[in-house]
C-alpha positions in Angstrom: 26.7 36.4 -11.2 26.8 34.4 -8.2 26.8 37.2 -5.7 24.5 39.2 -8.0 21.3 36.7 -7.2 22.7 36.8 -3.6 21.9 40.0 -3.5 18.6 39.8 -5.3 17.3 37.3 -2.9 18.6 39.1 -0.2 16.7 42.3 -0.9 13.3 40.0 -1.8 13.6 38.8 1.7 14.1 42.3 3.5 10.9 43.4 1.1 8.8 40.4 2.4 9.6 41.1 5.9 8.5 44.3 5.3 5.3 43.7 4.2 4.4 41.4 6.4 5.0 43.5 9.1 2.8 46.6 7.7 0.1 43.9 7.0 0.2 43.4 10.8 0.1 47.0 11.9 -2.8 47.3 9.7 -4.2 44.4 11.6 -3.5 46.2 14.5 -5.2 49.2 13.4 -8.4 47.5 13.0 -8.4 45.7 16.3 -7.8 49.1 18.0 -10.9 50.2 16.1 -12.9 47.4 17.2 -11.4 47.8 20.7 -10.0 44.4 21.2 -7.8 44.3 23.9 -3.6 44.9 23.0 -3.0 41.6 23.4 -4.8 40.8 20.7 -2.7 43.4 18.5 0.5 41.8 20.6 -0.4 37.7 19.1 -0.8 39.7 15.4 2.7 40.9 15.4 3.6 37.2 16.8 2.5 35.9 13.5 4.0 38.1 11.7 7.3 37.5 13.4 6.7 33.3 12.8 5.6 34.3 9.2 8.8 36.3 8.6 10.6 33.1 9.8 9.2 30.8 8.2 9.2 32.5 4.2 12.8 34.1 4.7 15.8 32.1 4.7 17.8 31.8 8.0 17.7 33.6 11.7 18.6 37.3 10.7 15.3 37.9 9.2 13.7 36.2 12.2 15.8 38.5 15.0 15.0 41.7 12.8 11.2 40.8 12.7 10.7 40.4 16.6 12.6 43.6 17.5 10.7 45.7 14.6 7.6 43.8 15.9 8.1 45.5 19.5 9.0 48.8 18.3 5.9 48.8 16.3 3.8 48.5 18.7 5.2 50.6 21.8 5.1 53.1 18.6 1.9 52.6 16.8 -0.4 51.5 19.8 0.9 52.6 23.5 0.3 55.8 25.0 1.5 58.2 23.7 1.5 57.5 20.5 4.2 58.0 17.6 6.5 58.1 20.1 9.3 55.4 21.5 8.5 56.4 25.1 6.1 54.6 27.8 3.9 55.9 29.9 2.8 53.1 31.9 5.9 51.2 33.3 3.7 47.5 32.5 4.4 48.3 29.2 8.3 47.7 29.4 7.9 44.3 30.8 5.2 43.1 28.2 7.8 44.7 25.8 10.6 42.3 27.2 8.5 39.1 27.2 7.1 39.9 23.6 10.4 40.4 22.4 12.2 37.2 24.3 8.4 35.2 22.7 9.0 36.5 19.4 12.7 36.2 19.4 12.5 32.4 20.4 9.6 31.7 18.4 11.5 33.1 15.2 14.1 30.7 16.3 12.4 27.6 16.5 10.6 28.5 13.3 14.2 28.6 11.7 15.6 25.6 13.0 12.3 23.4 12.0 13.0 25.3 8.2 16.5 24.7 8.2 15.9 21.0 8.8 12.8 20.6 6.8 15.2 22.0 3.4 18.0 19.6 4.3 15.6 17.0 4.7 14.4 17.9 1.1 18.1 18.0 0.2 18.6 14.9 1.1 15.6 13.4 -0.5 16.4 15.2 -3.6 20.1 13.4 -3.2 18.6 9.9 -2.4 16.3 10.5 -5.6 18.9 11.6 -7.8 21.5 8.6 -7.1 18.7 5.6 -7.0 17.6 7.7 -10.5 21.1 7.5 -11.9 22.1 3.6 -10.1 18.6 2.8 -11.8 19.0 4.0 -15.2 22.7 2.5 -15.4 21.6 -1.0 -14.7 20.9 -1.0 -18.1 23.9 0.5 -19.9 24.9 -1.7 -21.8 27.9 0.4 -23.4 30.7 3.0 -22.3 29.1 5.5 -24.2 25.6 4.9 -22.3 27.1 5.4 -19.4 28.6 8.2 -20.6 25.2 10.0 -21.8 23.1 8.5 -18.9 25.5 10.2 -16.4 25.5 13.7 -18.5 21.7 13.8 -18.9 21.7 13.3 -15.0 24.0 15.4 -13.8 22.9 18.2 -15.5 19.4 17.8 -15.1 20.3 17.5 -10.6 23.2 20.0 -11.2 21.5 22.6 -13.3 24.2 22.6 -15.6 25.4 21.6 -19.4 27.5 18.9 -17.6 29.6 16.7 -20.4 31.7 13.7 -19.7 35.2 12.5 -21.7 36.1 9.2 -21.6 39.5 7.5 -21.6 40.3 4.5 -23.6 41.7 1.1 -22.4 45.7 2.9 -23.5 44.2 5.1 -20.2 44.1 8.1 -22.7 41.8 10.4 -23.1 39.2 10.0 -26.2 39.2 12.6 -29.2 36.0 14.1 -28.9 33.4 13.8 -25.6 29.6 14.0 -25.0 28.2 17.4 -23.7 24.4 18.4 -22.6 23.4 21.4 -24.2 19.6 21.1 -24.0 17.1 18.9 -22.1 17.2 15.4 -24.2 19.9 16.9 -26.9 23.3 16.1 -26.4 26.4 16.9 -28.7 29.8 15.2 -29.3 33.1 17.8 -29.1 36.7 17.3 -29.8 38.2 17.2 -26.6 41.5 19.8 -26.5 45.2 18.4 -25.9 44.6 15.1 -24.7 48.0 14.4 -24.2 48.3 17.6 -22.0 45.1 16.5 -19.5 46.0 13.1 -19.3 49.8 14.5 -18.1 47.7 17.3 -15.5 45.4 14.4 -14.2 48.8 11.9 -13.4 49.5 14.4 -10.9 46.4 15.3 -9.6 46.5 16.0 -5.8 42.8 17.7 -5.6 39.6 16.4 -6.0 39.0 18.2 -9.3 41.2 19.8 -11.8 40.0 23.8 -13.3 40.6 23.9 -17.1 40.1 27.2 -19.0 36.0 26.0 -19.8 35.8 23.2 -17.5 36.1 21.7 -13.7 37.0 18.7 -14.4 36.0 15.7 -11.8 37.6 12.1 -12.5 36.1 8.9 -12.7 38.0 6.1 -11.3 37.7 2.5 -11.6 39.5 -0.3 -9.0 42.7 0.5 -10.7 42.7 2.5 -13.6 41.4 6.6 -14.8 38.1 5.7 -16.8 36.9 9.1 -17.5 36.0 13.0 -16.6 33.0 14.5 -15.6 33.1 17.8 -17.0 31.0 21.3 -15.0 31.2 24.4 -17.0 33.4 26.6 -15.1 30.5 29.2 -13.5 28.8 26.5 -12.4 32.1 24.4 -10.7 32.7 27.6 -9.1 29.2 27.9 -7.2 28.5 24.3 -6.4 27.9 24.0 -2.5 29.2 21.4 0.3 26.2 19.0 -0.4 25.8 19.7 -4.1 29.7 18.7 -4.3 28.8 15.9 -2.1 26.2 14.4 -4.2 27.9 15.3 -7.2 30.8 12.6 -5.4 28.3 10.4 -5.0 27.3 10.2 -8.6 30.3 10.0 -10.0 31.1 7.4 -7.6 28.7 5.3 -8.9 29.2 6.2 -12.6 32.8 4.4 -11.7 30.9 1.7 -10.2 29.2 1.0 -13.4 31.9 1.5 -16.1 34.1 -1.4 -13.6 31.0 -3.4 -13.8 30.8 -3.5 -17.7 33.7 -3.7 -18.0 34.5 -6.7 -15.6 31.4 -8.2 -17.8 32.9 -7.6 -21.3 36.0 -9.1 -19.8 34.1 -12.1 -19.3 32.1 -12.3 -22.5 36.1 -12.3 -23.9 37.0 -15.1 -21.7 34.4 -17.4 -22.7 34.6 -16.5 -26.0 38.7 -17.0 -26.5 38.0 -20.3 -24.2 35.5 -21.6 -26.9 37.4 -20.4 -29.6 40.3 -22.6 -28.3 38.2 -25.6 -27.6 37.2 -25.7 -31.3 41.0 -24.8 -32.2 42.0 -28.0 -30.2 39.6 -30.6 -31.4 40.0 -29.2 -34.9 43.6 -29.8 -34.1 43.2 -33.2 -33.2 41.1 -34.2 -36.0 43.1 -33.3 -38.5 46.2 -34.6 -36.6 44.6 -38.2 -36.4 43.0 -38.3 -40.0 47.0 -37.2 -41.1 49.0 -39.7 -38.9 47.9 -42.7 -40.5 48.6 -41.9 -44.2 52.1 -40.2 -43.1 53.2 -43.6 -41.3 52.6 -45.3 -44.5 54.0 -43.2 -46.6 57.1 -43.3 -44.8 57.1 -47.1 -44.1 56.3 -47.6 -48.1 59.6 -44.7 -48.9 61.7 -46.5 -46.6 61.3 -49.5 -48.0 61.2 -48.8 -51.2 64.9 -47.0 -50.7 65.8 -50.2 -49.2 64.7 -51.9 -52.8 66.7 -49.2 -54.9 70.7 -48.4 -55.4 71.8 -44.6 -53.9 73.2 -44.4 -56.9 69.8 -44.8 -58.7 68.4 -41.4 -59.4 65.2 -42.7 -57.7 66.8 -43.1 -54.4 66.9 -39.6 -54.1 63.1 -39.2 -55.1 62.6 -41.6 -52.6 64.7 -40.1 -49.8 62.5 -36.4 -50.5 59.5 -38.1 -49.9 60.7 -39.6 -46.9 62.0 -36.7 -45.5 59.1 -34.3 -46.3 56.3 -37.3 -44.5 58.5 -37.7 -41.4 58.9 -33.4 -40.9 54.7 -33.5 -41.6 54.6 -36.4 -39.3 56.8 -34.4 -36.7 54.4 -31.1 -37.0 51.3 -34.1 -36.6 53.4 -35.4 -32.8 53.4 -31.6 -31.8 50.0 -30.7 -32.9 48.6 -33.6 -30.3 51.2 -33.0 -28.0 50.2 -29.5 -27.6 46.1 -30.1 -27.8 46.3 -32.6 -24.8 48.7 -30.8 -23.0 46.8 -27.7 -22.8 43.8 -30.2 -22.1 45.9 -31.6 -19.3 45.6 -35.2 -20.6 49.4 -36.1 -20.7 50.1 -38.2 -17.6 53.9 -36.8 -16.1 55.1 -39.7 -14.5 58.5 -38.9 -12.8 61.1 -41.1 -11.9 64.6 -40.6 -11.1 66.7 -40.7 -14.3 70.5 -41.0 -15.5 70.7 -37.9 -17.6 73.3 -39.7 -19.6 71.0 -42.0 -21.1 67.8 -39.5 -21.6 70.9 -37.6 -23.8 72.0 -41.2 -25.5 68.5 -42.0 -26.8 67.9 -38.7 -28.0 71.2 -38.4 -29.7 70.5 -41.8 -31.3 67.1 -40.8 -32.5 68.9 -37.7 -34.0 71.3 -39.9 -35.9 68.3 -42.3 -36.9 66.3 -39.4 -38.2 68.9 -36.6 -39.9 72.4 -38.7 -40.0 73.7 -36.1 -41.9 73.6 -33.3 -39.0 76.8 -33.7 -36.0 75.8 -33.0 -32.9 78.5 -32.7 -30.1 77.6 -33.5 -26.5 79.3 -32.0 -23.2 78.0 -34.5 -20.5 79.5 -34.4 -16.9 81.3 -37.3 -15.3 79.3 -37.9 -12.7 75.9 -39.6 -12.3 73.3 -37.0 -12.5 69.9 -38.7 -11.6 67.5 -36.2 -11.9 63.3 -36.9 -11.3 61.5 -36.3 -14.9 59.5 -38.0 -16.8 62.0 -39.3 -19.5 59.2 -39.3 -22.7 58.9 -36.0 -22.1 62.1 -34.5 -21.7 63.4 -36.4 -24.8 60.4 -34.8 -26.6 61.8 -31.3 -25.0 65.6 -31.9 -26.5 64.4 -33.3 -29.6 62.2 -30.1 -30.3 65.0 -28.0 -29.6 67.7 -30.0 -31.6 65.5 -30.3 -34.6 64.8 -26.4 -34.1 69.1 -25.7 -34.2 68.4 -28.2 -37.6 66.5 -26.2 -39.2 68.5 -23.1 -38.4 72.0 -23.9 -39.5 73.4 -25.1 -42.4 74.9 -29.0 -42.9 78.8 -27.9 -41.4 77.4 -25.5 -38.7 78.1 -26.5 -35.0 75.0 -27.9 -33.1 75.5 -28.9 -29.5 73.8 -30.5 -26.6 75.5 -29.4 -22.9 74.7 -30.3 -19.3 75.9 -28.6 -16.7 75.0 -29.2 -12.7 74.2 -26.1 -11.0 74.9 -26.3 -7.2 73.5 -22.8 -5.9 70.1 -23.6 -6.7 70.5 -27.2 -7.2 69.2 -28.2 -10.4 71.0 -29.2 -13.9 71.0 -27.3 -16.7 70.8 -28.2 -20.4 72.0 -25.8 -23.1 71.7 -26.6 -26.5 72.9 -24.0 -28.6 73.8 -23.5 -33.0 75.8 -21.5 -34.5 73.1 -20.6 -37.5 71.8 -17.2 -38.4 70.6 -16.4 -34.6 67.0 -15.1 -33.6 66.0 -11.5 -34.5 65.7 -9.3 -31.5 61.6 -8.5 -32.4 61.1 -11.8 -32.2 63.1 -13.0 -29.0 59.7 -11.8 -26.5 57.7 -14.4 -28.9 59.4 -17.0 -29.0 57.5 -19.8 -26.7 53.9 -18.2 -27.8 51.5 -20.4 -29.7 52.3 -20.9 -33.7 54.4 -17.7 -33.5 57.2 -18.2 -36.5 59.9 -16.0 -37.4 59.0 -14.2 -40.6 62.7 -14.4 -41.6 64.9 -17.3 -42.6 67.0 -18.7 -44.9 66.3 -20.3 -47.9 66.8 -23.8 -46.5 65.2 -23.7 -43.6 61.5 -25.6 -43.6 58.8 -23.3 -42.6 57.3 -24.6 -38.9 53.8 -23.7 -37.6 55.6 -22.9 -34.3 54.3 -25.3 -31.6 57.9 -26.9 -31.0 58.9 -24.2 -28.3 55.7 -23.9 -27.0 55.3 -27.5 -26.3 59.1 -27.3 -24.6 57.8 -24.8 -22.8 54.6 -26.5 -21.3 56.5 -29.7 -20.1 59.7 -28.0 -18.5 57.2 -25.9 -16.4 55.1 -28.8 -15.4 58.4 -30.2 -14.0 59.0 -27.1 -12.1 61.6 -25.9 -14.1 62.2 -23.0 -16.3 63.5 -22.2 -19.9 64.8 -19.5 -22.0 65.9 -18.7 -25.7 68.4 -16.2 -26.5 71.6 -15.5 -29.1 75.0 -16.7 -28.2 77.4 -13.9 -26.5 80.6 -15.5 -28.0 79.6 -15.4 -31.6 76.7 -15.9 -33.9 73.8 -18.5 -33.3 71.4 -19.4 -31.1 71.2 -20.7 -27.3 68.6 -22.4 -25.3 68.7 -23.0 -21.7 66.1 -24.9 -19.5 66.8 -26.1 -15.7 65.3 -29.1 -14.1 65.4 -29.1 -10.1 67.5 -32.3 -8.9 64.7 -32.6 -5.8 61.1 -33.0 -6.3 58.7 -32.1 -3.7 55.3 -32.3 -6.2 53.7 -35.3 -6.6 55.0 -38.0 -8.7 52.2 -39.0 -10.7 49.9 -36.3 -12.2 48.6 -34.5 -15.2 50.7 -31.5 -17.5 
């Protein structure tokens, strides 16, 4: 089709020059009647040769012009006439210089057209990107991007341009937006995503041909956001600056889909951040309104069971309520724990301490709070003084302990080791169960934010999982790291976190 209007154009062209020429031979005709001098007749097929040049496209028309020019006038209007030969020798050189004036002129009439349509190229180029950057300003959606980009592009392309869309899985979307009439656009099901998302991973071109589409992509900073999509005749016609531009625009289609989506991003931020803020205070709140009836409760249980016989069947009433106030009043400690340190409000004051008595006072607390539950201990011989901030660290074992608790039955093994690691000089602390384990879907979840297994055993008391999460937060503020996992030599559960035995932070600061 291409080569079709080629042709067309081409033969409009040969017909104008034509014309033109005749219309100057008329010309001629009439100055000869009139008896004006040749030259006159000469400066007529001059125009004629600049008017060729300037309404035909490029220097062949030009070239052909001034050489018919001369021949049609040593043939029309030297003596003799209706004949190619001269009978006054003058004649030859006034054909030489009217040839070398109309050849030259033709040329310089070409150049000065040739730069006047690229100048209108470029203008049409500048107009169409500050059109497109303009109108996308406003987008204020993927999918108005989308239809400002197709509505331009077709409209600078000539073309029922479409663009497809990928989502944030990078994957192609099921249907995309095509142009099929000036301000009507239609949505189609895009064919075999999964097969152009595969051909566009190993794209080496700068576009991909499909069986209805060339298909141009749309890149952000890191990811495929898209396809611009030119119906096949039309991909296989476009010229160096129309591909040029058409880079230029999609270029700047890319621009603005990374622009939005930078700024929804940010909208997601802001809102998670003030969605935690409230969460926090909420948090705290209740925490503090709950802390104050708990300690009484359990001060009033404890002293009531104090009053009463163990063999009274009220002790044991007594003992429930105990027991269920101190685990509430445990989940109240971790609920503030966790709000100030994620505000970073908890002071982490470091000094060098005996890990042998951080493990005594948290073993004793232990035997205060469940006396029933055995906990063995594996401590070193030598004096490990290691720079922590003791509160803390006893909170870490005590959270962990109290998570073996509630994992293994009354006779199950719990235990507490310490081991000093010389290669990369910290100690490690392992304290590990022999209970029913952690599933493997939710090992990757473990230290995340009120994440709770879905699956335990009858006895076990539900948590609102903040216990790991708060280990978590203080062992990295110490610069160390931790880690849950099952036990290799049998059933049960392990956790491992390593303190370094040198500190280079600062001593006093904020988790």
């Amino acid at each position: 089709m291409d080569h079709r209007k080629k042709k067309k154009d081409y033969i409009k062209e040969a017909l104008l020059c034509i014309f033109i020429l005749s219309i100057a031979t008329g010309v001629g005709y009439l100055f000869q009647y009139i008896k004006f001098p040749d030259t006159n007749i000469v400066i007529v097929y001059l125009l004629a040769v600049l008017l060729t040049a300037r309404y035909t496209k490029g220097f062949i028309f030009g070239l052909t012009a001034s050489i018919i020019a001369t021949f049609c006038f040593n043939y029309f209007f030297t003596i003799p006439y209706y004949t190619l030969s001269v009978d006054n020798p003058s004649y030859i050189v006034t054909f030489i210089i009217m040839t070398f004036i109309a050849f030259f002129t033709s040329t310089l009439t070409s150049r000065v057209m040739l730069h006047a349509l690229q100048a209108k190229e470029k203008e049409a180029e500048t107009r169409a990107l500050y059109t497109l950057t303009n109108r996308l300003t406003d987008a204020q959606s993927m999918k108005s991007i989308a239809e400002i980009a197709v509505e331009t592009i077709s409209e600078y392309m000539n073309c029922q341009a479409a663009c497809l869309l990928f989502n944030e899985e990078g994957m192609p979307e099921g249907s995309f937006i095509q142009q099929v009439e000036r301000g009507r656009q239609v949505r189609r099901e895009t064919d075999e995503p999964e097969e152009l998302k595969h051909r566009f991973s190993g794209l080496r071109t700068d576009f991909l041909i499909g069986g209805e589409f060339y298909d141009w992509p749309i890149y952000g900073q890191e990811d495929l956001l898209g396809l611009i999509r030119i119906p096949g005749n039309r991909g296989a016609s476009i010229t160096g600056i129309q591909m040029r531009l058409l880079h230029s625009m999609i270029e700047n289609v890319g621009i603005a889909m990374d622009r939005l989506h930078s700024s929804m991003e940010r909208i997601r931020d802001r809102e998670l951040i003030v969605q935690e803020r409230y969460r926090s205070n909420l948090l705290r709140a209740i925490s503090h309104d709950l802390r104050t009836p708990l300690s009484g409760i359990m001060g009033t249980s404890e002293v009531l069971m104090n009053m009463t016989d163990k063999k009274d069947s009220r002790y044991s009433m007594m003992e429930g309520i105990y027991m269920d106030a101190d685990w509430l009043h445990s989940l109240v400690e971790n609920i503030l724990s966790l709000t100030r340190l994620r505000d970073g409000k908890v002071p982490l004051h470091k000094e060098l301490e005996a890990v042998e008595e951080v493990i005594g006072d948290v073993l004793q607390h232990m035997e205060k709070h469940k006396p029933q539950i055995e906990i063995k201990a594996v401590i070193p011989d030598e004096l490990l003084l290691v720079p922590m901030d003791a509160r803390l660290i006893s909170q870490v074992l005590v959270n962990l302990l109290d998570n073996a608790v509630k994992h293994t039955k009354g006779t199950e093994e719990i235990s507490i080791e310490v081991v000093k690691d010389n290669n990369d000089n910290t100690v490690k602390f392992y304290i590990s169960d022999r209970g029913e384990g952690i599933k493997e879907k939710d090992l990757p979840n473990i230290f995340e934010m009120f994440y709770t297994s879905k699956e335990k055993h009858a006895d076990a008391r539900q948590g609102i999982g903040l216990g790991l999460s708060i280990c978590e937060a203080i062992v990295k503020a110490h610069g160390g790291t931790i880690q849950g996992g099952n036990r290799i030599d049998g059933k049960g559960a392990i956790f491992t976190f390593a303190l370094p035995l040198s500190d280079d932070r600062k001593e006093d600061g904020n988790v």
